[in-house]
C-alpha positions as CSV (number, residue, x, y, z in Angstrom):
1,X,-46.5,16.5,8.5
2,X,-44.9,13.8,6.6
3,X,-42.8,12.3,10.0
4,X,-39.1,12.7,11.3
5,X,-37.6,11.9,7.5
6,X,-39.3,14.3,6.2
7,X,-40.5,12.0,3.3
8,X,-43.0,13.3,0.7
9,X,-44.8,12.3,-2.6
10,X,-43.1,15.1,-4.0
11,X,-40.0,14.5,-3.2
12,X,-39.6,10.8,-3.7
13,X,-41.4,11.9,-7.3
14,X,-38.2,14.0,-7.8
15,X,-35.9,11.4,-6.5
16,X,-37.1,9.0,-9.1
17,X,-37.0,11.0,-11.9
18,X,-33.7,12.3,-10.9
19,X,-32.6,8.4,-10.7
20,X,-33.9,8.0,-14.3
21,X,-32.3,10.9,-15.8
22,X,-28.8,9.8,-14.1
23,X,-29.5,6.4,-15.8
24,X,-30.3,7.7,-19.5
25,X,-27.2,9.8,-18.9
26,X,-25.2,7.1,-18.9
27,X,-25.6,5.1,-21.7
28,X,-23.9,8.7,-23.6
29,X,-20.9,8.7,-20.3
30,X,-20.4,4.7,-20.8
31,X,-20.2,5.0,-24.7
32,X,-17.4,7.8,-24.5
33,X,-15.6,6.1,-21.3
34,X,-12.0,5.0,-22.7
35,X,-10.3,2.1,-21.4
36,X,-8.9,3.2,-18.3
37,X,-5.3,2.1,-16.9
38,X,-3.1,3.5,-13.8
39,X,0.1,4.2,-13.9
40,X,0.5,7.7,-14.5
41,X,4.0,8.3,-14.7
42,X,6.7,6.9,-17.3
43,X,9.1,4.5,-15.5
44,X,12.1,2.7,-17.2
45,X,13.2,-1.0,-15.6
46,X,16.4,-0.9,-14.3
47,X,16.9,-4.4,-12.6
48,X,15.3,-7.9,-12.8
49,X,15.1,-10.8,-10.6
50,X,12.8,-13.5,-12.1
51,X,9.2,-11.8,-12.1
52,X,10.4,-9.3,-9.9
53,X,11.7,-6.0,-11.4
54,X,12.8,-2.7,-10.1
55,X,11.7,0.6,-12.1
56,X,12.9,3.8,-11.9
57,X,10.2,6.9,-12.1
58,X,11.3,9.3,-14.9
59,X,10.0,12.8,-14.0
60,X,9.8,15.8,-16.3
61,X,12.7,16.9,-14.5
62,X,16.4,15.8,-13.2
63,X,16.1,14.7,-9.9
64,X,18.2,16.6,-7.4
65,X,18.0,14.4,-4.3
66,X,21.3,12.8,-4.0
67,X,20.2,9.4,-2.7
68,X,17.3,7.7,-4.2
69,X,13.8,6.7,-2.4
70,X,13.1,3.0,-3.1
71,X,9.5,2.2,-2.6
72,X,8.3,-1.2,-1.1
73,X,4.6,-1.9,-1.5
74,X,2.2,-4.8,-0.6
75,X,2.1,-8.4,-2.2
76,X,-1.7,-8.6,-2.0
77,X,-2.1,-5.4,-4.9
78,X,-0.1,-4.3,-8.0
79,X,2.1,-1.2,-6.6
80,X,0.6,2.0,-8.7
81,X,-1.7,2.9,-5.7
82,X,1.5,5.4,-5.7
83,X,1.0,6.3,-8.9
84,X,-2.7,5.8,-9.8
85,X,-3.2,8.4,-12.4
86,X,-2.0,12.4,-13.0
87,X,-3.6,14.1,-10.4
88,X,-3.9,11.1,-7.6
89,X,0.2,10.3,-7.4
90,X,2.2,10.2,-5.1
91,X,5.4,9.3,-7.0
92,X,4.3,12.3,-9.1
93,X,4.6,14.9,-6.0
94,X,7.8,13.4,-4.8
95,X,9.4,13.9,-8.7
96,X,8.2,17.4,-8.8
97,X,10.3,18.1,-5.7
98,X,13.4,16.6,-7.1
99,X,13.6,13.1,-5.7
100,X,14.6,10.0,-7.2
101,X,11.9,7.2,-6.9
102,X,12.2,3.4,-7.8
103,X,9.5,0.8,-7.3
104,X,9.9,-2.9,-6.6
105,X,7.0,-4.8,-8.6
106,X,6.6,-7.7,-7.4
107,X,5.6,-9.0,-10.2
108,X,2.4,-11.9,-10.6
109,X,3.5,-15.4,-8.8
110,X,2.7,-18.3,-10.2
111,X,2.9,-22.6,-9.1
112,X,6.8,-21.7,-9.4
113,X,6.7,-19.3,-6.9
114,X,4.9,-21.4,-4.6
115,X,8.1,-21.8,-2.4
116,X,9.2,-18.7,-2.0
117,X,9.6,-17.6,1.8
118,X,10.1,-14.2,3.2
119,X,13.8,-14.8,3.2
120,X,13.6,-14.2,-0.7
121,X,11.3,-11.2,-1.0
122,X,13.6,-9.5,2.0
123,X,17.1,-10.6,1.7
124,X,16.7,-11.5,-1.7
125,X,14.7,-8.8,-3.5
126,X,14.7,-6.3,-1.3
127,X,18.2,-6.7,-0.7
128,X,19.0,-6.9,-4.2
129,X,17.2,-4.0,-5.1
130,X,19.3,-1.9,-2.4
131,X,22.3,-3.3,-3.6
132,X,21.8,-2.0,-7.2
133,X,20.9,1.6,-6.0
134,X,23.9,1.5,-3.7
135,X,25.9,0.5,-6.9
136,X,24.2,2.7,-9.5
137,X,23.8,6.1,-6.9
138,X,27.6,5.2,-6.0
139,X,26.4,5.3,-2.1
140,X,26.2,3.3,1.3
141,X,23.1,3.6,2.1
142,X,19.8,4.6,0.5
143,X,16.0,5.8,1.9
144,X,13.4,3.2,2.1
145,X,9.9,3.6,1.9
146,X,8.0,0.4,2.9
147,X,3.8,0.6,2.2
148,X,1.5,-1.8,4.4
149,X,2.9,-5.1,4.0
150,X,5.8,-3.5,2.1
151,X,6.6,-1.7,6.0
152,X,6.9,-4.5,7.9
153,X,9.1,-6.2,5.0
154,X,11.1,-3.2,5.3
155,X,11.3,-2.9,8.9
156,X,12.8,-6.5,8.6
157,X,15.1,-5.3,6.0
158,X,16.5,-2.4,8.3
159,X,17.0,-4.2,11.2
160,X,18.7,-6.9,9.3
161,X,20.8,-4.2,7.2
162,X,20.8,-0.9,8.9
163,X,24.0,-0.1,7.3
164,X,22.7,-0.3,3.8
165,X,19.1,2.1,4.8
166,X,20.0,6.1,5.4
167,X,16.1,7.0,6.0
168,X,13.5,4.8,6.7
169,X,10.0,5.7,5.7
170,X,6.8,3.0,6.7
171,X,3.2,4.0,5.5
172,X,0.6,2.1,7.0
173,X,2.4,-0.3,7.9
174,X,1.0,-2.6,10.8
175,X,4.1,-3.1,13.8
176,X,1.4,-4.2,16.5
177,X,-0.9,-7.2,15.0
178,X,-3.1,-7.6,18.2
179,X,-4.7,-4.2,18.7
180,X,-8.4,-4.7,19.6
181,X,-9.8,-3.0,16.6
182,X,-7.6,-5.1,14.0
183,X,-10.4,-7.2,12.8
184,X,-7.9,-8.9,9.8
185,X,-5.9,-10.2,12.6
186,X,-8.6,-11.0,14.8
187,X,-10.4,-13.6,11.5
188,X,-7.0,-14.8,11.0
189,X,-5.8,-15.4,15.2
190,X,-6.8,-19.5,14.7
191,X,-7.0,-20.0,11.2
192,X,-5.1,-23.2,10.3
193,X,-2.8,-21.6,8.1
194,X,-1.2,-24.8,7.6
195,X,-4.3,-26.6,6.3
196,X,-4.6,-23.8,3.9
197,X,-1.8,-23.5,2.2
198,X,-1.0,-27.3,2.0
199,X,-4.6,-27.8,0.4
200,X,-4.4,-24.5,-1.8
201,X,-0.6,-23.8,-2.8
202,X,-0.3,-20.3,-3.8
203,X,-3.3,-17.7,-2.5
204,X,-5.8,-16.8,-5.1
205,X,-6.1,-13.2,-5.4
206,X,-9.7,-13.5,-5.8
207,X,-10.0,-15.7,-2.0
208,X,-8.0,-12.7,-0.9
209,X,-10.6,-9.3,-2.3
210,X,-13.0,-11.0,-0.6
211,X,-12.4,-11.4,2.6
212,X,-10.8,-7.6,2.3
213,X,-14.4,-6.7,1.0
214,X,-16.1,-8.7,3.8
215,X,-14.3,-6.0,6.4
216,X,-16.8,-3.4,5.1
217,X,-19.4,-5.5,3.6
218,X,-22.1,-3.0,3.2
219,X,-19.3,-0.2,2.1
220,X,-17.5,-2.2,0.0
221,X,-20.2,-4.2,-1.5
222,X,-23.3,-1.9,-2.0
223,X,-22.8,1.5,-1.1
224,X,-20.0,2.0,-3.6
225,X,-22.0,1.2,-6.7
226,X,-24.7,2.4,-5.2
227,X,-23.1,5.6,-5.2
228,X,-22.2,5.2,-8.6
229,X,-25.1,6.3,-9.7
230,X,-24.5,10.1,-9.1
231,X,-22.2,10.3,-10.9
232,X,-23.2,8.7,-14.0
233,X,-23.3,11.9,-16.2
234,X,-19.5,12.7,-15.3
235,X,-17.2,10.9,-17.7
236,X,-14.3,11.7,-16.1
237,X,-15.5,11.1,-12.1
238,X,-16.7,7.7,-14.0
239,X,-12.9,6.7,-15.5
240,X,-11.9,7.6,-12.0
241,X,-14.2,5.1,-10.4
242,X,-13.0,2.5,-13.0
243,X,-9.7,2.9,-12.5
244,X,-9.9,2.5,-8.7
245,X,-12.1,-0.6,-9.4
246,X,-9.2,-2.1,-12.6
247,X,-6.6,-1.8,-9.5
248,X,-8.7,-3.6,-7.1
249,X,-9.2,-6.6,-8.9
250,X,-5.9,-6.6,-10.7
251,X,-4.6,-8.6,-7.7
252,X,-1.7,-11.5,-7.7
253,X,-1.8,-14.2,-6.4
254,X,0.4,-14.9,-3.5
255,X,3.3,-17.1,-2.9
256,X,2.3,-19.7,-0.7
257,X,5.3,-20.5,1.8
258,X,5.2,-16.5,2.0
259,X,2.2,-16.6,2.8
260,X,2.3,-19.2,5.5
261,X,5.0,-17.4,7.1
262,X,3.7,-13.6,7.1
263,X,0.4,-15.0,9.0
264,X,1.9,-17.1,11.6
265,X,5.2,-15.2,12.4
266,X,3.2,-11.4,12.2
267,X,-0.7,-11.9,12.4
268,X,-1.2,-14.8,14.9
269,X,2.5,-14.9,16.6
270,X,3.0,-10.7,16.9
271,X,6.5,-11.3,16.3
272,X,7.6,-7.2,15.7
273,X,6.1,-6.6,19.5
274,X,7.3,-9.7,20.6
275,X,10.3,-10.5,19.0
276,X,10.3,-13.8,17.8
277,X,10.7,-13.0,13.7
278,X,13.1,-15.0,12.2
279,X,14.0,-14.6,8.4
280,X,16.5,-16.7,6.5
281,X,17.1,-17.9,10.3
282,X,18.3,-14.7,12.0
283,X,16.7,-12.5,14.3
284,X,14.6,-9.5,13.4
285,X,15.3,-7.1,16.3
286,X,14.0,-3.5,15.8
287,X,16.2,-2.3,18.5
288,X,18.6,-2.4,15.2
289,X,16.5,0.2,13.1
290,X,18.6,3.2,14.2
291,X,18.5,5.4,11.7
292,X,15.9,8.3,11.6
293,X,12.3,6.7,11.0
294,X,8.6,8.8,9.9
295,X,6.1,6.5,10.4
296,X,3.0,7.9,8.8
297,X,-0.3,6.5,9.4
298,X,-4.4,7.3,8.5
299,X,-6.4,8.0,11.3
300,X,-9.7,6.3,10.2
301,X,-7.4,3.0,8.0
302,X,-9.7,0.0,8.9
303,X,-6.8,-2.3,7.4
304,X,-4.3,-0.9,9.4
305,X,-5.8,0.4,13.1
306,X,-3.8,3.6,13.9
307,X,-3.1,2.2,17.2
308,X,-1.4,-0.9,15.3
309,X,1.0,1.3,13.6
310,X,2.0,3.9,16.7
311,X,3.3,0.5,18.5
312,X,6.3,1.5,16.1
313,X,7.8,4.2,18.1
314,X,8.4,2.2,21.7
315,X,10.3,-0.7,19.5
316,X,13.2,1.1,17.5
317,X,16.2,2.4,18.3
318,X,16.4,5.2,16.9
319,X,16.1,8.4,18.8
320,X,14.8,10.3,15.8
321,X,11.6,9.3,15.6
322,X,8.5,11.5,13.8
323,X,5.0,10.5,13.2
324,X,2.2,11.8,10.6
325,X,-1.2,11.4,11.6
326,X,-3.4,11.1,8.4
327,X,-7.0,12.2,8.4
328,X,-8.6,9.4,6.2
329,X,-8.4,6.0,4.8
330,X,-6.0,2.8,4.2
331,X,-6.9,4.2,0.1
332,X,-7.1,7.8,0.9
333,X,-3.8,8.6,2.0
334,X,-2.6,8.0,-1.6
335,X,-5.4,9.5,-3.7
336,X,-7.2,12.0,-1.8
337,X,-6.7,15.5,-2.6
338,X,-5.5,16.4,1.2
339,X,-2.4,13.4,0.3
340,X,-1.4,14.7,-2.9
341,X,-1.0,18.2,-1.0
342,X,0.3,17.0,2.4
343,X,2.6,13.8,1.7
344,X,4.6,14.3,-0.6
345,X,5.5,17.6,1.3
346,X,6.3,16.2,4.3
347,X,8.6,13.8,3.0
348,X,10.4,15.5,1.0
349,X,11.0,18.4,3.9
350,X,11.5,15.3,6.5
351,X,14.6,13.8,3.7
352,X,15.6,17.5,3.3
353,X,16.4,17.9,7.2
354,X,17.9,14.6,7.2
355,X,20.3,15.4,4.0
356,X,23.9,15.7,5.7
């Protein structure tokens, strides 16, 4: 009897040499590891303001959706989650049911950027993104899809323009800042935003990974490269684990009047519950969000607590109103093989039902 673990010569023997062939293995996997990128899908820019451009998605196929999806990601990380590489996309599974997808990048902020508010990304960018589709698709209104941070810009955006959004589309995006379990908005509840940004200007991306990181130290830290290590004779589950790393530290900076903004009026204020958003000096109300809204959310997001993101449903007013509960991660619901099957699907069937 060895004890509860079950722990013998042999077997730690075995693990070590297993360990040291995984290890010879990779000097061959490393040597024939090509640079890896994401980005899997050709796009063409159709639209500019400053650093921030709007791309259309070029599919192997004519779309055949009629009005166009506009995507709205993060600041914090460059947009291709959405389109990471062939067989993790979700731009990809949306163009091979016949929508028409556009992107806002947000481009890399630099010390002249360092005064822009949310009133430019929304009413500004957001808004003149919209209006281009609206021009180009010869339509009054188009869907919106707002990611994380991207959501709650775009939940400003409909409520300040529900005229101009036909579908509205929020993926993990946080509505309620002051669930229990939101341990970002709990770190960042006192934090003298002020001091920061008057002492630092713009965010550095680099401040930013690591207090991300810091939510799952051990996870995010250890266990990941730890893991590595399995699969160290797999070029290709290698390139993969590359790639995910490139877009994890490919982060901008961030704008620092945005920032000041974001975390006072949403993180420390709760201004979606409680109503007391202002951008460019008007009201966000979203008792104005009245046109049909899927909220879809991951059950087990640590960024963004489910409960955070259900507070959606009791605060527009819109009567049609449908949720998707996501089994997995903040990461997962974009690259996991369940998404690329599930997600697309839905909201493409969701749009469908909507189409008259």
């Amino acid at each position: 009897m060895y004890g509860p673990l079950n722990i013998t010569p042999a077997g730690l023997a075995n693990e070590a040499l297993q360990f040291q062939n995984k290890l010879a293995a990779a000097f061959e996997t490393l040597r024939k590891v090509d640079d890896v990128d994401y980005g899997a899908t050709p796009r063409e820019e159709v639209w500019r303001d400053g650093k921030v451009v709007l791309y259309r998605f070029v599919g192997e196929g004519k779309p055949t959706a009629r009005v166009p999806i506009l995507m709205s990601y993060a600041l914090v990380n460059r947009p291709y989650m959405v389109d990471l590489q062939a067989d993790r996309s979700l731009v990809k599974g949306l163009l091979a049911r016949g929508e028409d997808v556009y992107i806002i990048d947000w481009g890399y902020p630099d010390r002249s950027d360092r005064f822009l508010e949310l009133d430019d990304y929304i009413n500004r960018f957001i808004d003149g993104a919209v209006d281009h589709l609206r021009d180009r698709c010869g339509l009054d209104a188009i869907n919106l899809l707002g990611i994380c941070q991207g959501g709650a810009f775009s939940l400003c955006y409909a409520a300040l323009h529900p005229h101009k959004i036909r579908n509205l589309i929020t993926m993990v995006t946080p509505v309620d800042f002051h669930t229990p379990d939101n341990m970002l908005s709990n770190w960042t509840r006192d934090m003298d935003v002020d001091l920061f940004v008057d002492a630092m200007g713009n965010v550095p991306a680099d401040m930013m990974n690591a207090g991300y990181l810091m939510l799952k130290p051990f996870r995010l830290n250890l266990q990941k490269y730890v893991g590595l290590v399995d699969i160290l004779d797999d070029r290709r589950a290698v390139e993969d684990f590359l790639r995910m790393e490139k877009w994890i530290f490919d982060s901008p900076d961030l704008a620092g009047e945005a920032f000041r903004q974001f975390t006072k009026q949403f993180y420390q204020d709760n201004g979606l519950v409680n109503g007391t958003i202002e951008i460019g000096g008007e009201p966000v109300d979203l008792g104005f969000v009245d046109m049909p809204v899927l909220n879809i959310f991951a059950e087990q997001d640590h960024l963004v607590p489910p409960d955070a993101s259900r507070a959606l449903q009791r605060l527009v007013g819109t009567e049609d109103y449908t949720e998707l509960s996501f089994r997995g991660g903040h990461i997962g619901i974009y690259v996991s093989s369940r998404a690329q099957r599930d997600v697309p699907e839905t909201i493409h069937t969701w749009l469908r039902q909507r189409a008259n």
